[in-house]
N, C-alpha and C positions, 0 to 999 in steps of 0.2 A: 504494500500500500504506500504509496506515495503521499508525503505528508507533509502539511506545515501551518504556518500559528499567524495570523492574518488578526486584523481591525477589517469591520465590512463599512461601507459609507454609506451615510444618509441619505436624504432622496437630493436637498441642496449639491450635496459635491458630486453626487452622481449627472445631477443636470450639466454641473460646470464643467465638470470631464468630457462628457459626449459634448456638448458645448465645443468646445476647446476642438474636439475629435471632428465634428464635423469642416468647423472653420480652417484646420489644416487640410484635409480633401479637397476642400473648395481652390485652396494653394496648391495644392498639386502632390502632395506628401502623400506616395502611394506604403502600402506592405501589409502587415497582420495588425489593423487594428483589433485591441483588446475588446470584446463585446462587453457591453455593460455589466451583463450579470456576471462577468469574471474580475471586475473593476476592486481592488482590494489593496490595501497597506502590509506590507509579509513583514513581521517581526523578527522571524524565524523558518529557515527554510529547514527539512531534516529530510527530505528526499526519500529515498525505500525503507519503510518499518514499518512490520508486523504488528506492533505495540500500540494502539492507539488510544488502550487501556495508561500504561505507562506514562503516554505524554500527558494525556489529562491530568493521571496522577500530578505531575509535576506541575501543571500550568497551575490545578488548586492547591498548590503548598504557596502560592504567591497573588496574595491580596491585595487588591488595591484600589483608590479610591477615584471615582469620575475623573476624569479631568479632558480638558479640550485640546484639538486640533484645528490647524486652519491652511488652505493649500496655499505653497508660495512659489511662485517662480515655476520655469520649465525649464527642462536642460534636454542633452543630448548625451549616453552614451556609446559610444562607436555607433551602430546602425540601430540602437532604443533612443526612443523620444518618449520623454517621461514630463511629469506634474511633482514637484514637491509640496511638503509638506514644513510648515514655520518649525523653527528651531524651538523644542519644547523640551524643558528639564524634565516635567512629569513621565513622558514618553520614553523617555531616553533613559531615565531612572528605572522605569519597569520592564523594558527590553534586558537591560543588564540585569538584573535581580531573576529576570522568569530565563534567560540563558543559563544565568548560574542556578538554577534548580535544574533544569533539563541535564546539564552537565553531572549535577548532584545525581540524579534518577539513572544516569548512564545511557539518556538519548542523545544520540546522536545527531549534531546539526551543524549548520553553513556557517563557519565562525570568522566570514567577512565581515565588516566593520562595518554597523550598522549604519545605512544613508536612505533613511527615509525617501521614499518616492513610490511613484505609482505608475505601472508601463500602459504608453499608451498606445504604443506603435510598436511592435517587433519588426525586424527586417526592414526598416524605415528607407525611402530613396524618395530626394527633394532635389531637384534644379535649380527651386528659386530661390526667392533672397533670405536669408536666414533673419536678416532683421523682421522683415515682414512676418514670419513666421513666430519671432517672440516675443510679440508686442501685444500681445494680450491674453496676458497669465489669467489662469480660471481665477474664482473668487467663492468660497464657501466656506464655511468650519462646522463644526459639530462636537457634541462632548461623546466621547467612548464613555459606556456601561458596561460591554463586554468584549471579550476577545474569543474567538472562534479558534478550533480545529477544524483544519479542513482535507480533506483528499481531493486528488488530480488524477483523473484520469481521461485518455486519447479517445475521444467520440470521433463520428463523422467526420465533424468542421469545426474542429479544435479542441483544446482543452475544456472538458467537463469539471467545473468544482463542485462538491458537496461537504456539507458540514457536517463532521462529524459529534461534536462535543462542544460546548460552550464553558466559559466563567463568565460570573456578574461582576464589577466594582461593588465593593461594599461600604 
């Protein structure tokens, strides 16, 4: 089972995304955009595991309390074109706390440096002018209550998410 620990978005940032998504098309920004309903924040990626018992175990050993997000800015990784996400102590606070439990549990995961963002193009190819293309960063925020488990798995026409497990903020 292919697995990883995701933030889902509200109906605001989901608008601003596809928002965002469509107005790049219209520029000319062809590749795999992201369908909405795979639209998501990855805290932690853990890739093939059995255990999905396990990882819950570890995500409820790590408590935490609402706190908000707000999207900032777009960037570019080599052929990803991505949404971020404002610079947030709370976030960042509980990324590291719920890695070091998963680490504690002996699940295995992506121990890249966490850089909040959200893909919005895979295999991305643009002609035009990059200015034109980053001049109008989405606009939303929302407060997290929960974080999700999620599986991935290869349907027809792309990745299928489902949710496996959830935590509340308390």
């Amino acid at each position: 089972m292919r697995l990883f620990i995701a933030i889902e978005f509200n109906e605001e940032i989901l608008q601003a995304l596809t928002k965002l998504q469509a107005e790049w098309e219209i520029l000319g920004v062809r590749g795999n955009v992201t369908p909405v309903r795979n639209l998501h924040l990855t805290l932690a990626f853990i890739g093939e595991y059995g255990s999905p018992d396990k990882v819950l175990e570890a995500m409820n050993s790590v408590s935490f309390a609402p706190f908000s997000i707000s999207l900032d800015g777009i960037g570019i990784f080599r052929d990803i074109y991505w949404a971020g996400i404002s610079e947030n102590v709370a976030l960042s606070n509980y990324v590291r706390r719920l890695r070091r439990a998963l680490a504690e549990h002996a699940v295995p995961y992506d121990r890249k440096k966490f850089l909040p963002h959200i893909t919005l193009v895979r295999r991305a190819d643009f002609n035009g002018s990059m200015e034109e293309m980053l001049k109008n960063p989405p606009n939303g925020a929302m407060e997290v209550k929960s974080v999700v488990l999620m599986s991935s798995t290869r349907g027809k026409s792309g990745m299928i998410y489902t949710a496996v497990g959830s935590v509340e903020a308390k």
